[in-house]
C-alpha positions in Angstrom: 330.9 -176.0 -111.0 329.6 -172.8 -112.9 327.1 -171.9 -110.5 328.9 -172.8 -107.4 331.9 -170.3 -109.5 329.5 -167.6 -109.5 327.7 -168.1 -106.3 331.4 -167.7 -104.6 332.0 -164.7 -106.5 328.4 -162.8 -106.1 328.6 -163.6 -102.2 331.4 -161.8 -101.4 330.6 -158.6 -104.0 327.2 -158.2 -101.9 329.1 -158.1 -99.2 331.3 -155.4 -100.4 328.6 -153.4 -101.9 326.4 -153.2 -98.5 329.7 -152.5 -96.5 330.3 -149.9 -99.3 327.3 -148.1 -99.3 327.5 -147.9 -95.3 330.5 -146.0 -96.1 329.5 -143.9 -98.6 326.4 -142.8 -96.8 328.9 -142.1 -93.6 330.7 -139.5 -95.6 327.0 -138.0 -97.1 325.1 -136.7 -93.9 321.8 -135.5 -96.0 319.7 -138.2 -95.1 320.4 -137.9 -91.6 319.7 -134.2 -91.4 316.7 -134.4 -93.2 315.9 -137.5 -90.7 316.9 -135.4 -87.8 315.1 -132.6 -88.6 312.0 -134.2 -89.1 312.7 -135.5 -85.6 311.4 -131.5 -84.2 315.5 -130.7 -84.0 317.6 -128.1 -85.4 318.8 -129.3 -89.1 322.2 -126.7 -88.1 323.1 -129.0 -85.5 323.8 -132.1 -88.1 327.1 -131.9 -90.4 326.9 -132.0 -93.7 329.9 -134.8 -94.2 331.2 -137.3 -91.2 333.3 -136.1 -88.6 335.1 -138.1 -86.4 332.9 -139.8 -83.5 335.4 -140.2 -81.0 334.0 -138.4 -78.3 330.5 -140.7 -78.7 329.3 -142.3 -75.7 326.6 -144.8 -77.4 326.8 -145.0 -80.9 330.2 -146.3 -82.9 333.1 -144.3 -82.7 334.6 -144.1 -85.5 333.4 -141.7 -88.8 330.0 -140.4 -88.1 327.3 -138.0 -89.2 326.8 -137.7 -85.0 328.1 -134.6 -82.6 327.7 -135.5 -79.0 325.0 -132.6 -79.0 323.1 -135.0 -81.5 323.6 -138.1 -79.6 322.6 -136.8 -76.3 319.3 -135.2 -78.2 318.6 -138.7 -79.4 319.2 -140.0 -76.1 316.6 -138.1 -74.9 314.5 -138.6 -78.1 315.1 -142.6 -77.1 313.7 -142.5 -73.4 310.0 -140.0 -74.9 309.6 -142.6 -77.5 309.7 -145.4 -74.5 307.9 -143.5 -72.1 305.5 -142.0 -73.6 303.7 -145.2 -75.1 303.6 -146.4 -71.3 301.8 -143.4 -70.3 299.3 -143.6 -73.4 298.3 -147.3 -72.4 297.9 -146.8 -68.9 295.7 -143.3 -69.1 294.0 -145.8 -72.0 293.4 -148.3 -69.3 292.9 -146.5 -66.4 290.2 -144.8 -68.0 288.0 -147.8 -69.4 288.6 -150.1 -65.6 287.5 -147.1 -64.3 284.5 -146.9 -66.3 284.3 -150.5 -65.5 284.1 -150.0 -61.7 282.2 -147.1 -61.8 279.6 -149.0 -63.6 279.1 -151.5 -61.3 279.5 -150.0 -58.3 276.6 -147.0 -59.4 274.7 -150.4 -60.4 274.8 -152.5 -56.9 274.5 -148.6 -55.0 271.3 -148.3 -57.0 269.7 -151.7 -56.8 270.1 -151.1 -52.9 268.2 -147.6 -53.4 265.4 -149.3 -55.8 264.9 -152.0 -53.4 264.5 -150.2 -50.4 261.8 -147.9 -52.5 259.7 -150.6 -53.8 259.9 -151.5 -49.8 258.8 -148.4 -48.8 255.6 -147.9 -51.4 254.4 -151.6 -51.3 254.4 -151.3 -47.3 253.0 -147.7 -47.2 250.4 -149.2 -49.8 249.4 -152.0 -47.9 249.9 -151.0 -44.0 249.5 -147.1 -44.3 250.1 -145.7 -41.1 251.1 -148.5 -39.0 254.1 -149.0 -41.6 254.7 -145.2 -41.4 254.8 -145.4 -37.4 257.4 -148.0 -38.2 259.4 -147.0 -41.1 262.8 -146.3 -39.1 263.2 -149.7 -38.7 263.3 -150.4 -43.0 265.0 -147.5 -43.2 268.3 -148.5 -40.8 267.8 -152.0 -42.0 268.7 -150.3 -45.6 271.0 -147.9 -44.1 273.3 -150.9 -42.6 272.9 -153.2 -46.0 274.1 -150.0 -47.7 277.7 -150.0 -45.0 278.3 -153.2 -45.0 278.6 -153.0 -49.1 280.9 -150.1 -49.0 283.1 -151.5 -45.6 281.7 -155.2 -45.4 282.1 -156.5 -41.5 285.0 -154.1 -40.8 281.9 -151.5 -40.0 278.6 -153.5 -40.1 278.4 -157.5 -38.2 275.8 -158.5 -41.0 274.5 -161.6 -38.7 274.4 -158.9 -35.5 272.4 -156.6 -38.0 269.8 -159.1 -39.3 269.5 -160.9 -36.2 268.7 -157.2 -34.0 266.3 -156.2 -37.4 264.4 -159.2 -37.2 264.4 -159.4 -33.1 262.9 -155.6 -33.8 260.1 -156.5 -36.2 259.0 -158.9 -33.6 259.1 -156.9 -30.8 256.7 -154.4 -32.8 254.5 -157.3 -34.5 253.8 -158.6 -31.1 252.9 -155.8 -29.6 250.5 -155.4 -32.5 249.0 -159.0 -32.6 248.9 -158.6 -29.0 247.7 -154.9 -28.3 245.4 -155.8 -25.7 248.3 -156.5 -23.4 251.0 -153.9 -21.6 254.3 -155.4 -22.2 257.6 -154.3 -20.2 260.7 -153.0 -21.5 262.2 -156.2 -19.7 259.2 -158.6 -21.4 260.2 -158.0 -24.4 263.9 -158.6 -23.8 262.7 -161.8 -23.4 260.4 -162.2 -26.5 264.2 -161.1 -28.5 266.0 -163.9 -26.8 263.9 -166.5 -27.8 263.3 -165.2 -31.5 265.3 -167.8 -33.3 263.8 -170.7 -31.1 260.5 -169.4 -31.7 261.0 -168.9 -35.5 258.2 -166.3 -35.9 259.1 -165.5 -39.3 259.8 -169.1 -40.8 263.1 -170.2 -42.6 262.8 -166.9 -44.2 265.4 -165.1 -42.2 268.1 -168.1 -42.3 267.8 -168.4 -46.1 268.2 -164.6 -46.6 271.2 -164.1 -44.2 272.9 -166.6 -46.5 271.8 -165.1 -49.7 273.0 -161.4 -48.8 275.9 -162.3 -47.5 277.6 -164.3 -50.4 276.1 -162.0 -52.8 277.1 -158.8 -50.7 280.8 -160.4 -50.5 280.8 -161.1 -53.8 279.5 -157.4 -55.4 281.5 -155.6 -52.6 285.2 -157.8 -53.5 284.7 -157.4 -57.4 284.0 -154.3 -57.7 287.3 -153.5 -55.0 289.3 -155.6 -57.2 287.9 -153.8 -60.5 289.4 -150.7 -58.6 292.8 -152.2 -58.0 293.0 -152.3 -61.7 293.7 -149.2 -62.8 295.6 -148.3 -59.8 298.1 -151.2 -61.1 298.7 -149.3 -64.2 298.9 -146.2 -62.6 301.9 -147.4 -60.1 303.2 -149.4 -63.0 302.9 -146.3 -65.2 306.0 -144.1 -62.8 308.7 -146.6 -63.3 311.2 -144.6 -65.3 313.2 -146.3 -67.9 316.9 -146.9 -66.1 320.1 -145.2 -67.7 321.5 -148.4 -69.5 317.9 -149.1 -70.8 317.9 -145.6 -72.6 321.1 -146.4 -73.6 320.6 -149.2 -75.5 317.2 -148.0 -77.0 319.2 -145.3 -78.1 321.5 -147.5 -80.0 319.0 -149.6 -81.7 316.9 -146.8 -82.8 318.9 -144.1 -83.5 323.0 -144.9 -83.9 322.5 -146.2 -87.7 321.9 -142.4 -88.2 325.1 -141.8 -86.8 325.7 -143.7 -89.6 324.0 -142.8 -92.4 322.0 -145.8 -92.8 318.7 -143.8 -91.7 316.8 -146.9 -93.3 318.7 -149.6 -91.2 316.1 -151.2 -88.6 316.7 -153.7 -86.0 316.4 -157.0 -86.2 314.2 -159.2 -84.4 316.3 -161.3 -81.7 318.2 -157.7 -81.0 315.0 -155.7 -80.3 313.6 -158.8 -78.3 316.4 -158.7 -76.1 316.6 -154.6 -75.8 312.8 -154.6 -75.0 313.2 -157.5 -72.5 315.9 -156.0 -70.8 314.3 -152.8 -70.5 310.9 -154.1 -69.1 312.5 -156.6 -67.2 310.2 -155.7 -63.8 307.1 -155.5 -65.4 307.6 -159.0 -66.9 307.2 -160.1 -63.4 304.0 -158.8 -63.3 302.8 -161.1 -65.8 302.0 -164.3 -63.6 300.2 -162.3 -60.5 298.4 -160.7 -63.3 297.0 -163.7 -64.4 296.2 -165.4 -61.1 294.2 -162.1 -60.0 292.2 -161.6 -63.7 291.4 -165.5 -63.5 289.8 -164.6 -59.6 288.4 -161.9 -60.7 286.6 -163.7 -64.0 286.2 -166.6 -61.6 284.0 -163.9 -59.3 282.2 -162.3 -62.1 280.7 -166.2 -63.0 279.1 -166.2 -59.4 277.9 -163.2 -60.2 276.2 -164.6 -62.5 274.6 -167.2 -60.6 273.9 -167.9 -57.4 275.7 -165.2 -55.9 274.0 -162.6 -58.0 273.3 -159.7 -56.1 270.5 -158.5 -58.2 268.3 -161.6 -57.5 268.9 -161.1 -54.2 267.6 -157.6 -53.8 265.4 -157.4 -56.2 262.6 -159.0 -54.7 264.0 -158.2 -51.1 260.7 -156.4 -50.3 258.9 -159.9 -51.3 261.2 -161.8 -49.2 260.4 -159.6 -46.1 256.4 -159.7 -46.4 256.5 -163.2 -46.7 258.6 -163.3 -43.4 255.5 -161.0 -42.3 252.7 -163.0 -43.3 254.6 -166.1 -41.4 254.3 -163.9 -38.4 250.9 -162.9 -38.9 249.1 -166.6 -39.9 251.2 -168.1 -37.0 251.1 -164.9 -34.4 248.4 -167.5 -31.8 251.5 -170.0 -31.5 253.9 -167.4 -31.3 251.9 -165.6 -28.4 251.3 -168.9 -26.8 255.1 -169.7 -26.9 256.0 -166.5 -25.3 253.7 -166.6 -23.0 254.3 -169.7 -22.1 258.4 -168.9 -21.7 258.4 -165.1 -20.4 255.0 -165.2 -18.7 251.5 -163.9 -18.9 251.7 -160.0 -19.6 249.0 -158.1 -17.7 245.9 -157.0 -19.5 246.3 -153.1 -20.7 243.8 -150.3 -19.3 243.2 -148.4 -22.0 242.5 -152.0 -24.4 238.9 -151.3 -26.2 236.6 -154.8 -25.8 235.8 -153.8 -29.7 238.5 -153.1 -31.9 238.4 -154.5 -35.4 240.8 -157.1 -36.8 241.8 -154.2 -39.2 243.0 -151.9 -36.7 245.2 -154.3 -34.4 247.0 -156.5 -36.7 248.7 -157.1 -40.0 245.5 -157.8 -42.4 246.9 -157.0 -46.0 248.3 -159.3 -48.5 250.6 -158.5 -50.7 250.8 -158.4 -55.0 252.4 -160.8 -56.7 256.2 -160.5 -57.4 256.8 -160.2 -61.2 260.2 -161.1 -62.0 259.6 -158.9 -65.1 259.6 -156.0 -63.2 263.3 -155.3 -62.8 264.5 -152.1 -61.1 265.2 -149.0 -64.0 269.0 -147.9 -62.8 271.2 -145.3 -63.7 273.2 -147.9 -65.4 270.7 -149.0 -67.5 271.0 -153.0 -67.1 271.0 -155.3 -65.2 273.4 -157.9 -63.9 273.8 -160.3 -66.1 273.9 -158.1 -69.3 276.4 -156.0 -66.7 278.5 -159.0 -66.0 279.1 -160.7 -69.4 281.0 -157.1 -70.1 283.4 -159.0 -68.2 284.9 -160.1 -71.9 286.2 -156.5 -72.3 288.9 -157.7 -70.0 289.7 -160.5 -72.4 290.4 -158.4 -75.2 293.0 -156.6 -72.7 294.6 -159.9 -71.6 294.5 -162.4 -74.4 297.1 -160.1 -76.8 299.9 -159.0 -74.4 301.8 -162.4 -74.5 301.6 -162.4 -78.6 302.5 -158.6 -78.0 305.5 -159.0 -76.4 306.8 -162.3 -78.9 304.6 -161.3 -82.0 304.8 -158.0 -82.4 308.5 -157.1 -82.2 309.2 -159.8 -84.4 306.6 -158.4 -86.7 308.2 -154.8 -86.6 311.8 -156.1 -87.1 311.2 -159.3 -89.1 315.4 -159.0 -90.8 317.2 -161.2 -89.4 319.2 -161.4 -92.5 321.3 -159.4 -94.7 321.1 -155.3 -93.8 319.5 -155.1 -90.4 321.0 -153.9 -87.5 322.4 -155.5 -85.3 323.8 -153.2 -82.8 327.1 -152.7 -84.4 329.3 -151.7 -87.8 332.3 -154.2 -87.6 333.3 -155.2 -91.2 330.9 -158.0 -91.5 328.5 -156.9 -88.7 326.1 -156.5 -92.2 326.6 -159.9 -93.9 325.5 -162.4 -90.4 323.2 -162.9 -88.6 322.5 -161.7 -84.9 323.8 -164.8 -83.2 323.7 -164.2 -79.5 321.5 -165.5 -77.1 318.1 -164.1 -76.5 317.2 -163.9 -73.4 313.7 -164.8 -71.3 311.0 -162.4 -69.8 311.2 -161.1 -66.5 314.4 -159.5 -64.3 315.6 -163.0 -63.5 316.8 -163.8 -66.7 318.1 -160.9 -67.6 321.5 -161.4 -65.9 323.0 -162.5 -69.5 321.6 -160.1 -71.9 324.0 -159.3 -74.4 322.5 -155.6 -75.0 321.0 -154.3 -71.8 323.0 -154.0 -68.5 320.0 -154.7 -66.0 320.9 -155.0 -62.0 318.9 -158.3 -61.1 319.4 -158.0 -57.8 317.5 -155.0 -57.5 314.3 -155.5 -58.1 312.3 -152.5 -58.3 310.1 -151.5 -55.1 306.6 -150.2 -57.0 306.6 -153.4 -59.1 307.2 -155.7 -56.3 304.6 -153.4 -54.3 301.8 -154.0 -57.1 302.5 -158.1 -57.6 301.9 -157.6 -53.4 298.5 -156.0 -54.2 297.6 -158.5 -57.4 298.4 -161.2 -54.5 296.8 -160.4 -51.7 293.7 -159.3 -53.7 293.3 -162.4 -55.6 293.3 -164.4 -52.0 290.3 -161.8 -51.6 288.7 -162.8 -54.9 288.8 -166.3 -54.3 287.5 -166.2 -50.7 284.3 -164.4 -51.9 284.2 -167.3 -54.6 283.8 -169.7 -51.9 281.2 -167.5 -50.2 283.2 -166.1 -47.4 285.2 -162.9 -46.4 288.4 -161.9 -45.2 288.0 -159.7 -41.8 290.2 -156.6 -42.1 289.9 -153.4 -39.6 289.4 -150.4 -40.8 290.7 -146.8 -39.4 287.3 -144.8 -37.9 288.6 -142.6 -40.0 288.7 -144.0 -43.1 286.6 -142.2 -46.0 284.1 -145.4 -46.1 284.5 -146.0 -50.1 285.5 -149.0 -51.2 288.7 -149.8 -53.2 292.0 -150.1 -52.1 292.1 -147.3 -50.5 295.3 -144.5 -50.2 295.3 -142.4 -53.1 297.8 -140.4 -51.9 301.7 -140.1 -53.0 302.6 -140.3 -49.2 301.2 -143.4 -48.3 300.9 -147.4 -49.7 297.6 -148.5 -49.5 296.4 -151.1 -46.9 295.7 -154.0 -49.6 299.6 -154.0 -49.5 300.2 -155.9 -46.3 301.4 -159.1 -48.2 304.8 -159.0 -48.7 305.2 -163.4 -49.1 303.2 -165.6 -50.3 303.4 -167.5 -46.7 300.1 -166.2 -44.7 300.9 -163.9 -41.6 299.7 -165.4 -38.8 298.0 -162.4 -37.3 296.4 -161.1 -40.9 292.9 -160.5 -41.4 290.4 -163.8 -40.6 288.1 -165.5 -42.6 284.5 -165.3 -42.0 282.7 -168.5 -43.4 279.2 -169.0 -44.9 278.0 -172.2 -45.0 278.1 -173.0 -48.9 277.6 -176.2 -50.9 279.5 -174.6 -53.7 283.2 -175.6 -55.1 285.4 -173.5 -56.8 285.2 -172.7 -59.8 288.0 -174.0 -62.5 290.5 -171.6 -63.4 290.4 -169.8 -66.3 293.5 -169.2 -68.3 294.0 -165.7 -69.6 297.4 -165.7 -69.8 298.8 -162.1 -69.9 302.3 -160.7 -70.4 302.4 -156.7 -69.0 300.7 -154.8 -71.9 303.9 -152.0 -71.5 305.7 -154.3 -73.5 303.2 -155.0 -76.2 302.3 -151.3 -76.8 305.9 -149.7 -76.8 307.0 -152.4 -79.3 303.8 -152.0 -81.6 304.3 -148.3 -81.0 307.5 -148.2 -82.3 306.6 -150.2 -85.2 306.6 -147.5 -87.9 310.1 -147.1 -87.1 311.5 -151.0 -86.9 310.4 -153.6 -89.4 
């Protein structure tokens, strides 16, 4: 009965003395002015004792160490202190997914120029001048491998290329293995027509057409969506705080000054509902954000295997002589076959009786391919030290959600006795913050107690961006299957790949999905013939990083 006596009488005496110290420091004003002037503002502007805070728009009215000078001041202290840590995390991210593209698109560019130069000097090496008299034809084969990277079929039909570049190197080869004969302009017309029935240069062509196509659709759609990335933030980045967010961040942060409770922090279910409320539209980011990084990590493990672009053009060069020496050991059959289908082509006047073997065919063999001799790029690795880099995004994804739970809780941990709970009634100090906290994204947000958020509204960038994340991850998991999506491009388009419109003027053309129901007349899919399945989905769950940073941001003033 003693203690039960006592506990009754020490409860309400606590009460009393944190209600009385509220009121004492209300009539004192020096912590605040030393607070406020630490804050970059003019000490003057604070009074020394409480006035009356009737003409307050945020913060309580009643007896206050706040002018309406100071409020608004604070007001616009409140809406730096949440934009500004947006704007440090997205010129953060932008600049390492950046990095990140520029990486690997400098790599694939340069594996293309290393393998059209180990080409060029085996070939010159072992053909000389017959390889010189045809080195145009290497070169354009390059040139269109190089296009159809940057604009995939949208500029450059890769089964129209392949299929004119080895038509080509027949026509030349069998005027070579057959230079005692003229052969018409129309003849060999006819020698191109029945290339793939003939099969001059063995599987060899077939096998390759698949290899650089799932590996070019690959490379090209992964290093697009690693472009998207920043971009996101960048977009994301421009959405200004609205009016009724500032408001409220102005009243958890800064009306206990108007106070004199300086030291009074927010609790934890009142800042979770604050920060919700104002970050409402980038929630709704979180679950497009998710589907597109699990593409794109998805991608980046067929990257690794057996789409990897690197094994496919490293020993390009290899692949191509071999197709040659096909040609060459099996030119007799060839010849017979075409004669046998276009005719026999008349003998040529100016044929020599004695010409060596040397001088009228392919003779030379070629050095053994050493897997160990990996192109030296500008990027300094290869792919699969490139790829596994891939983790980086991890350590971007993994934190937001416990960010945007965690981390305010961690900052304003008090949900008990003297934290604030967003207002000064006589027992406002001695409870706790009982109303409902509210879910992530705008839907829920149409009962939070502390932020007045329009949900029927939603804003225009964000819903542009989860557009993009959609549409690109249907991109991403087309080139996982080994196919591509068939878009036109303008003729004047600037030919780099990415998304495209960097301009303020203009949406870019990844932005064509508005639903997540197809449109009928959108771009087609091109199928290659793969074996492969799908990957599994990898989780990487992600809630928008704004959240996370501006609450861990503000941490040094909540707890």
């Amino acid at each position: 009965m003693k203690s039960l006596l006592v506990l009754c009488v020490v409860c309400p005496l606590a009460v009393l003395c944190v209600s009385g110290t509220a009121e004492q420091k209300s009539k004192n004003c020096n912590e605040v002015r030393a607070a406020f002037s630490s804050k970059g503002f003019n000490i003057n502007d604070v009074p020394n004792k409480g006035i009356s805070g009737a003409s307050l728009k945020v913060c309580p009215q009643g007896f206050s160490c706040c002018t309406v000078e100071m409020e608004e001041k604070l007001s616009q202290q409140s809406h730096t202190e949440i934009k500004a840590p947006v704007s440090r995390l997205s010129t953060n991210l932008q600049t390492i997914f950046k990095e990140r593209h520029n990486h690997f698109d400098n790599f694939f560019r340069e594996l293309l120029k290393n393998a059209e130069a180990s080409l060029h000097n085996m070939f010159l090496r072992t053909y000389g001048k017959m390889y010189e008299q045809n080195s145009e034809l290497f070169g354009n084969f390059f040139a269109s491998l190089t296009r159809y990277y940057i604009d995939g079929s949208a500029k450059v039909d890769l089964d129209a290329m392949l299929t004119d570049f080895w038509a080509d190197l027949l026509e030349r080869m069998f005027r070579l293995v057959n230079v005692q004969f003229e052969f018409s302009d129309a003849y060999m017309e006819c020698v191109s027509r029945n290339t793939d029935e003939l099969q001059p240069f063995g599987d060899v062509p077939r096998k390759l057409r698949i290899q650089l196509k799932r590996a070019f659709i690959a490379a090209r759609t992964f290093v697009r969506g690693l472009k998207l990335m920043p971009e996101v933030f960048n977009k994301v980045s421009t959405v200004s705080a609205t009016p009724s967010c500032v408001r409220a961040a102005t009243k958890m942060l800064y009306c206990p000054y108007c106070s004199g409770q300086v030291a009074l922090k927010p609790c934890q279910n009142y800042c979770l509902n604050v920060m919700r409320g104002c970050l409402a539209n980038q929630a709704d980011l979180d679950t497009e954000w998710n589907n597109f990084l699990d593409a794109m990590l998805n991608l980046a493990d067929r990257l690794e295997g057996p789409f990897n672009f690197e094994s496919v053009m490293d020993p390009i060069d290899v692949k191509i002589s071999e197709a040659i020496m096909n040609m060459q050991e099996n030119s007799m059959q060839v010849s017979q076959k075409v004669f046998q289908g276009c005719g026999t082509p008349k003998l040529s006047q100016s044929f020599r009786s004695k010409r060596s073997l040397k001088e009228t065919g392919f003779t030379g063999r070629f050095r053994p391919y050493t897997p160990e001799a990996r192109p030296t790029t500008a990027a300094g690795t290869s792919l699969d030290r490139l790829v596994r880099r891939k983790n980086l995004l991890l350590l971007w994804s993994n934190p937001f959600p416990s960010f945007f739970c965690v981390r305010p809780a961690r900052v304003c941990m008090h949900s008990g006795l003297g934290a604030w709970r967003g207002s000064f009634t006589a027992d406002s100090l001695s409870h706790r913050y009982e109303l409902h906290v509210i879910g992530n994204g705008l839907a829920n947000q149409g009962t939070n107690p502390d932020v007045e958020v329009d949900i029927t509204k939603p804003h225009t960038v964000i819903r542009s961006q989860i557009a993009a994340l959609k549409e690109m991850t249907i991109w991403l998991k087309t080139a996982h299957s080994g196919n591509e999506i068939i878009e036109s491009i303008d003729d004047d388009s600037s030919g780099e790949s990415g998304s495209g419109c960097d301009s303020a003027s203009c949406e870019p053309d990844i932005y064509f999905f508005t639903t997540t129901t197809p449109i009928p007349k959108g771009p087609r899919v091109n199928l290659v013939h793969s074996n492969n399945s799908a990957g599994v989905p990898i989780r990487a769950g992600v809630t928008l990083a704004l959240c996370g940073l501006i609450a861990a941001l503000l941490a040094p003033r909540l707890r």
